[in-house]
N, C-alpha and C positions, 0 to 999 in steps of 0.2 A: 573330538575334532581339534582341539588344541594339540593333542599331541600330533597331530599328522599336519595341522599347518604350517608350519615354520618351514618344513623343509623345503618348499617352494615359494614364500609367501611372498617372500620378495619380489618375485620374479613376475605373480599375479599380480598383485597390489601394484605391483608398476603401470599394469594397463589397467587397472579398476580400481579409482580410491576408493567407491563404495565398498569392493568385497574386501579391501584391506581391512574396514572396520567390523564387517561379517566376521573374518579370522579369529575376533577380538573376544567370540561370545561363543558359546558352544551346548551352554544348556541345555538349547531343544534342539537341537542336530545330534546325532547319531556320530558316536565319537569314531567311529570305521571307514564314514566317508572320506573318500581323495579330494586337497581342496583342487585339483585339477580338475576331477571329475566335475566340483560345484562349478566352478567357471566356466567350463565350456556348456554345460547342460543349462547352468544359467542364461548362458550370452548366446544361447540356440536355438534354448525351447521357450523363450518369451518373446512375443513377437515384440520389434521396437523399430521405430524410427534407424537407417542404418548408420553409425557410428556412433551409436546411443547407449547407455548404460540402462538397465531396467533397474537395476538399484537404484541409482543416484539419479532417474529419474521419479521411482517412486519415492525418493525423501525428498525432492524439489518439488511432488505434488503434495503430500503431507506437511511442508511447510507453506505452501501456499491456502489449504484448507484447514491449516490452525489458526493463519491471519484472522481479526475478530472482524464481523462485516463492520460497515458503516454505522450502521444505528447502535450496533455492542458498544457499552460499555468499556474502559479501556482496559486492558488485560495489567495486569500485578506484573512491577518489574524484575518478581521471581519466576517467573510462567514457566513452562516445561518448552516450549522454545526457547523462550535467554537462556535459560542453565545450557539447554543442547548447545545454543552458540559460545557460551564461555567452555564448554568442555571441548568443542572442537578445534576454540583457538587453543586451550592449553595441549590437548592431542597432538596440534603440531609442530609444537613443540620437543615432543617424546620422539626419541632415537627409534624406539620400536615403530611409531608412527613411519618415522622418513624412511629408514634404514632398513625395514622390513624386518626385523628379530620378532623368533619367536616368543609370543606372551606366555608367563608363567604367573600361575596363583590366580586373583581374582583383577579383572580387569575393569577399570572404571567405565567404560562404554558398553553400553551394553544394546546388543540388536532391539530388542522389544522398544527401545528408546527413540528410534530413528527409523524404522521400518513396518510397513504398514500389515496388519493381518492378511488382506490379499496377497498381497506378494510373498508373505511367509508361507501362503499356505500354498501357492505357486511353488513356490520352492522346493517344499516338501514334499510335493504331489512329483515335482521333476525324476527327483529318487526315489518315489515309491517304489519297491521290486517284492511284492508277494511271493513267495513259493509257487512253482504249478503245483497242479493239483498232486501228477505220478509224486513229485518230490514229496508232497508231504504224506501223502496216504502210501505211500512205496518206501520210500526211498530215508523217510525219518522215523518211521514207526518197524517195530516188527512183526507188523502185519501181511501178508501174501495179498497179492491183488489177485480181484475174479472175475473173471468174463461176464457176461452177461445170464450165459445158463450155468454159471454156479463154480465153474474148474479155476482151479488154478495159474493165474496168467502170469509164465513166469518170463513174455518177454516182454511187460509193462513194468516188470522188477526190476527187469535189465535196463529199461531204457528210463527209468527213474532213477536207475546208479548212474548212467552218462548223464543226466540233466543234472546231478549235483554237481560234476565237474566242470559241466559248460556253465552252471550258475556261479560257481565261482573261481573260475578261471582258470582252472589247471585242467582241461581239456585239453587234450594235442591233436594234431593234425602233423603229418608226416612231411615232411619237404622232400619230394622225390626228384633224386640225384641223379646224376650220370659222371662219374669223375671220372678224369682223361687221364693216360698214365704218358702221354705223350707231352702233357700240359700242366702239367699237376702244379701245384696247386686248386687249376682251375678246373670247371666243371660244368655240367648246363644242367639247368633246373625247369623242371615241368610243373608248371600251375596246372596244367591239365593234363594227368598220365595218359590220356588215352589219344594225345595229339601221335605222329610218327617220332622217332628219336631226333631226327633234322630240326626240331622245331623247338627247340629246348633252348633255354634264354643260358649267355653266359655269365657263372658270376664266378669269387673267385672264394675257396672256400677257408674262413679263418676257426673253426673249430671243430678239425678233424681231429682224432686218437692217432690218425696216422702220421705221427709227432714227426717221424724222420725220412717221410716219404720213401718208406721200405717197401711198398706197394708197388711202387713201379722202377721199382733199382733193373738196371738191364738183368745184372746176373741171376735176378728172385726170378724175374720171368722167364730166361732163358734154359734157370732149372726147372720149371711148373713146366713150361711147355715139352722140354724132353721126357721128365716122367712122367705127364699124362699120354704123351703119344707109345710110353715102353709100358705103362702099366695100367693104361684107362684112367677110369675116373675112384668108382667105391675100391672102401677098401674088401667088401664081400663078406663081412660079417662082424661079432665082437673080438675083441682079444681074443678072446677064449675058445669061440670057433670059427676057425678059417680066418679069422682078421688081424691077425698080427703078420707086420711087414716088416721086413728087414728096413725100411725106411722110419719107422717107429722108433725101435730100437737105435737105429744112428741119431736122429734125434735127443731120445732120450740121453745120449752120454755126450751128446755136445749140451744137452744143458747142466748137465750134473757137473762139466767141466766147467762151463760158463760158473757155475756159483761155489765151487770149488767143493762138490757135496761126494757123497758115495755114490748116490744114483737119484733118479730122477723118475718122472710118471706124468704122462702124458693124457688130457682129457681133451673135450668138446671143446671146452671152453673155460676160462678161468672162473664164472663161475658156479660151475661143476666143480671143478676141481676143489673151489674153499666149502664150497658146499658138502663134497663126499668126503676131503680129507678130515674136516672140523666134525661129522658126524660120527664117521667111524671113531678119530681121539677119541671121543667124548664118552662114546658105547663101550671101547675097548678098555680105555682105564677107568677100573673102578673108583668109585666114588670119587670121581675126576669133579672138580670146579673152576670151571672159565671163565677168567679176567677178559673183560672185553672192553676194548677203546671206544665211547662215546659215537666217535664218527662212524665208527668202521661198517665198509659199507655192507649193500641187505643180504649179498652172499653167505658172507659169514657170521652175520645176526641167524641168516635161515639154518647155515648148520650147525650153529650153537642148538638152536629149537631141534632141530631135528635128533639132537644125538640125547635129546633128555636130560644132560647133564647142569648141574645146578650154575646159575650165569650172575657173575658179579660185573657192575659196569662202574667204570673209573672214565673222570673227566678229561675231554680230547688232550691228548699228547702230555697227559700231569704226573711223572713218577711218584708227586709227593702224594695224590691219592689213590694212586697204583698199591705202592707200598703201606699207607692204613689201610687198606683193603682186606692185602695179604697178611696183616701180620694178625688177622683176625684167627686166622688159620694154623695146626700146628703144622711146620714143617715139614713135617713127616707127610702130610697130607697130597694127595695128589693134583694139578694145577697144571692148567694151560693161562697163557697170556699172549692174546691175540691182538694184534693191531697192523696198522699201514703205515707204512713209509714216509708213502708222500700220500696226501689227502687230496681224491680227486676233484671237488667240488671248489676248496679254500685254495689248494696249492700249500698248504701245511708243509711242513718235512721233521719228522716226529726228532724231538732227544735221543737216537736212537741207541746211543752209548749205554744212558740212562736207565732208558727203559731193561736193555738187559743186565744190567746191574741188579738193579731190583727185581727184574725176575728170576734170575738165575742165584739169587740171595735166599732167595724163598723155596728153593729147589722147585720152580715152575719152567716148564719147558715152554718155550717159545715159538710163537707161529709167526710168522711177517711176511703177510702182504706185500711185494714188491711192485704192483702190476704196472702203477704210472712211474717205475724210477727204472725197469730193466730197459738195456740200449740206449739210453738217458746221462746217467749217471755211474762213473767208475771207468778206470786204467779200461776195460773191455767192455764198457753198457752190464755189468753186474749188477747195477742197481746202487743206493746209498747205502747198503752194506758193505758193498766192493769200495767205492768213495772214501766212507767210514772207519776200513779196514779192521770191519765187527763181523765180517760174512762167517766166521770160522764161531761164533755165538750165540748165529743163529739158528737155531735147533729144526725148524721147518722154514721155509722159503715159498711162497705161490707166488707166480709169473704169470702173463700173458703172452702168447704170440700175435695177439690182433691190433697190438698199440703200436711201439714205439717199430716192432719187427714187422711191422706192414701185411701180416698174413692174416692166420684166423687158430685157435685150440688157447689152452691152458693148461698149466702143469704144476706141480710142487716137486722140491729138490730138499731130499736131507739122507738119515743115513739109511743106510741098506737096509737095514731090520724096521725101520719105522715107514721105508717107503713099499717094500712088499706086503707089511701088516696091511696097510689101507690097499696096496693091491690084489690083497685076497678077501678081503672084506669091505671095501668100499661098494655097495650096489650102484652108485653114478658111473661107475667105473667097470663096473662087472656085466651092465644089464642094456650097454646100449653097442650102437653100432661104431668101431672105431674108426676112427680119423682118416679121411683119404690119404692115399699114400703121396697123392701128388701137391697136398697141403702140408704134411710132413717134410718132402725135398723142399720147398720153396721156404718154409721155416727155418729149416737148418741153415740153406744157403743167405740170410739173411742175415742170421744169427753169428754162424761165421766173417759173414762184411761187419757191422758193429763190433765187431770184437778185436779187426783190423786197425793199423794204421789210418785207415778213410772212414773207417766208423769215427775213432778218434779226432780227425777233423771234422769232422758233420758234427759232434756233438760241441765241439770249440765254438764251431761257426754257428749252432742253433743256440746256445747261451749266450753270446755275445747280441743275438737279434734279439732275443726276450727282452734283455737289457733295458737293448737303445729302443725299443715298442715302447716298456715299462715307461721311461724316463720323458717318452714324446708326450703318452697318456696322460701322464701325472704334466705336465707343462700345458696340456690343455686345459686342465682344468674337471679331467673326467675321474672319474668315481672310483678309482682301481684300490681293490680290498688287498693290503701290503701283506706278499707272500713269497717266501724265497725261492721257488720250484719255477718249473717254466712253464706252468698253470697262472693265467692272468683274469682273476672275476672283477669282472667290472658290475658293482652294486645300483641297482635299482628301486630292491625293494616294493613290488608292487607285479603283481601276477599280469594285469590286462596292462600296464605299459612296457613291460617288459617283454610280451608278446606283439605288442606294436613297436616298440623298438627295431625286435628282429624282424620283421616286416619290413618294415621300413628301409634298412639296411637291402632286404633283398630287391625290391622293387623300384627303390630311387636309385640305389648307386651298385647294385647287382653282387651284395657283398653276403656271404651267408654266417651268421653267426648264431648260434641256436640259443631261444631264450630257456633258459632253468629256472622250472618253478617245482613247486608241490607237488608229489612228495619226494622231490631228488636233493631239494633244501628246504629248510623250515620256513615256515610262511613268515614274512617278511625280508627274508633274504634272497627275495629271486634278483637274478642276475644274468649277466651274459658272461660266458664261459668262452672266452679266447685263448687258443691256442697256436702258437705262431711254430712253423716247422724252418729248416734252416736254408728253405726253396722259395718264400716269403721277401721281395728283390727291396730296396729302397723305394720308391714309385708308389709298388703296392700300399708300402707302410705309410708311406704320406696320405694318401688316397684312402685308406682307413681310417686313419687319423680323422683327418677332414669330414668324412662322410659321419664318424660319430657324433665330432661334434655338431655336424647339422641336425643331424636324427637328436642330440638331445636338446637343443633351443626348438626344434620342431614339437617334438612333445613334452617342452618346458620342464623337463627333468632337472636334477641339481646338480649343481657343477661345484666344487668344493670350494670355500670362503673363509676367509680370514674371520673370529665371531669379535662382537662388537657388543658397550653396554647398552643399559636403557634406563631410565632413571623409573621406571614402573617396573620391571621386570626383572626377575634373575639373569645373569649370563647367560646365553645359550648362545652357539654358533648356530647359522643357517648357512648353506649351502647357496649360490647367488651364479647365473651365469657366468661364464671367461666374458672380458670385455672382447666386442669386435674385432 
């Protein structure tokens, strides 16, 4: 408990002297509790007089029935009352007392001192949360659940893996959309799918992939709409029978141009494509071992697994233990070194110089993830390669066309001989049905605008708005985790407020920002993941602004503070609302 109170404590202890001194002690509380969670479930589920404190009313009645009666004796001017009154006049004295900082090491106040067994055990009882039953006999053990006459119940299995998600907090539930391509940004949202499409609330949406609003460019549509009416919809089978399209192919060499490669290879999706490409490396060269980026996302975790090949993992964006890694290895050895660009979760944007120095040191061939930098970043949306001018060093390339290009597939770009090996042996690639053709023209035609003069303004105009978001964020006083990409996480740290967060955003001020939690980041680092496109007007930006910081004084979230001392305590900064 002490580690998690500080970072709001201020903000509590401002309306509860009593739980300010709760913060103080942590012994018998469960060090996992939110002190938000204590406050409200305290100031909820105790019934009290209203404007009343149940603490600081049960230490007003524990000092009244420690008074000795009339006929007692007179109590010793050491009693356990006076000391409790000399330690609270010295208490207010202490900076952590007024100032809210968090306590470190052992704290001379301690709960059991001023607080009655009752209300402890009130307290305690408030956060009880047992296991259900599925959860424990399902869902913790590996044990099979059985029906009643003896079989196997294996959808008491299933719904014991959902109840560990709903028990702690990384349950999702979909926000189902409608986005306008007439309106875009904006969109209308159904709480209830089953109402008519008329009936759909608007809000306006701030963390779409569809970074450069390519989704609804006239000219993306104007091409989908002629190739679907010239060539239907499927494309009628795989590559390999009846489904390869002359639209495929132009595709593939506008992106092979796009990354200045030999050629290029077009999937379902990007990740397929790191999936099939990483599997096959991995299979194809012998006694192959891949360096693999800490972050890098589960696509290419999965076709490291998939391709059997032995996996060395080096710390997010670190050449210097990229290179101990490798130098474990002789040269001669064969080696992949995989990573991402830009980091979708952080907003990272790797040493990318770096990284192929040291890989291409070690004779390791390089794979990079581009997906959140293509039509982003570079003279044509190349990516931070193109930006970088390192496109020509890096040995494999994967893309998206569903982010920044507004469509939907994935692809890898490098050279001729390594992009037909995975097109003759990739099964991702061999065994499914390819690409509509009418998602191919409207790919390309996008691909081609980003690569234009007006791509190149949209992406002037879409950096420039990060910026000034970035710079209004941070002047509020809100949580934004400093990253130089046009990825903006704003930290919360806490699974069930950060799901009320985004709630809250949709329902009070009609704004949709999707909360990230477990397992898309590591528990404690959920957050809300903002992405501002270059369609995003001034108005809006205030009006997000404003609506966050309400949504965080709403659920008393931390707003970032200057730290301060305490003459009990170590330094520690706490986090303190933006004043009024």
């Amino acid at each position: 408990m002490l580690k998690v109170a500080g970072k709001s404590l201020d903000t509590i202890a401002a309306r509860c002297p009593a739980m300010k001194r709760v913060f103080h002690t942590g012994s018998n509380v469960s060090s996992s509790l939110s002190v938000d969670r204590i406050f409200r479930s305290a100031h909820s589920s105790i019934s009290t007089p209203t404007g009343k404190c149940p603490f600081r009313d049960a230490m007003q009645k524990q000092s009244m029935s420690s008074k000795p009666a009339a006929a007692d004796p007179p109590q010793p001017t050491d009693s356990a009352a006076v000391q409790e009154e000399k330690k609270s006049a010295e208490h207010a004295a202490c900076k952590c007392y007024t100032e809210g900082l968090q306590p470190q090491g052992n704290c001379p106040f301690k709960w059991k001192e001023f607080i009655t067994s009752s209300v402890k055990d009130t307290f305690s009882k408030s956060f009880a949360s047992p296991p259900s039953h599925a959860t424990t006999t399902a869902a913790q053990t590996n044990t099979m659940p059985r029906t009643a006459d003896g079989k196997l119940d294996y959808n008491q299995l299933f719904e014991a893996k959902i109840q560990v998600k709903r028990n702690d907090s990384t349950y999702r539930k979909f926000r189902v959309m409608a986005r306008s391509a007439d309106k875009f940004p904006h969109a209308k949202h159904y709480p209830d799918p089953s109402v008519s499409m008329e009936m759909g609330r608007d809000v306006t949406v701030w963390c779409s992939n569809d970074y450069m609003g390519m989704s609804k460019h006239p000219e993306v549509i104007k091409a989908a709409v002629e190739a679907i009416k010239e060539h239907g919809f499927g494309a009628g089978g795989t590559r390999n029978i009846s489904g390869s399209s002359y639209h495929h192919v132009a595709l593939e060499r506008e992106l092979a141009d796009l990354h200045r490669k030999e050629s290029a290879l077009i999937f379902s999706s990007c990740y397929v494509a790191n999936d099939t490409a990483l599997t096959t490396l991995g299979k194809m060269i012998p006694n192959c071992v891949i360096f693999s980026d800490q972050g890098n996302h589960n696509s290419m975790v999965v076709g490291m697994i998939h391709s059997g090949a032995k996996k060395e993992v080096f710390r997010h964006n670190d050449p210097l233990h990229l290179e101990e890694l490798l130098r474990k290895y002789d040269p001669a050895h064969p080696k992949i070194v995989a990573f991402e660009s830009v980091h979708s979760m952080t907003g990272a944007i790797c040493p990318l110089g770096e990284m192929l120095d040291v890989a291409h040191r070690y004779n390791a061939l390089t794979f990079v993830d581009e997906v959140h930098a293509v039509g982003l970043y570079g003279e044509r949306g190349g990516g931070v390669g193109e930006r970088d001018g390192e496109m020509h060093r890096m040995d494999v390339i994967s893309g998206t066309l569903g982010k920044a290009f507004g469509t939907a597939g994935g692809y890898i770009a490098g050279s001729a001989q390594l992009v037909d090996m995975v097109r003759s042996y990739g099964a991702g690639f061999i065994f499914t049905t390819a690409m509509p053709p009418v998602q191919a023209v409207a790919a390309r035609r996008s691909v081609q605008v980003l690569k234009s003069e007006e791509g190149r303004a949209l992406r002037e105009r879409h950096q420039g708005l990060v910026r000034r978001l970035k710079g209004s964020l941070v002047e509020a006083g809100l949580p934004v985790i400093p990253c130089p990409s046009h990825i903006i996480p704003l930290h919360v740290g806490d699974p069930k407020r950060c799901t009320a967060a985004s709630y809250l955003l949709m329902e009070k001020h009609r704004i949709y920002v999707q909360d990230i939690n477990y397992p898309t980041v590591e528990r404690g680092e959920e957050r809300l993941r903002i992405a501002p496109s270059p369609h995003h007007d001034e108005q809006m930006q205030r009006h997000f602004v404003d609506a966050l910081v309400d949504v965080w004084h709403t659920l008393e979230l931390p707003f970032t503070k200057v730290e301060r001392a305490c003459q009990y305590h170590e330094r520690q900064p706490v986090p303190a609302p933006a004043a009024a």
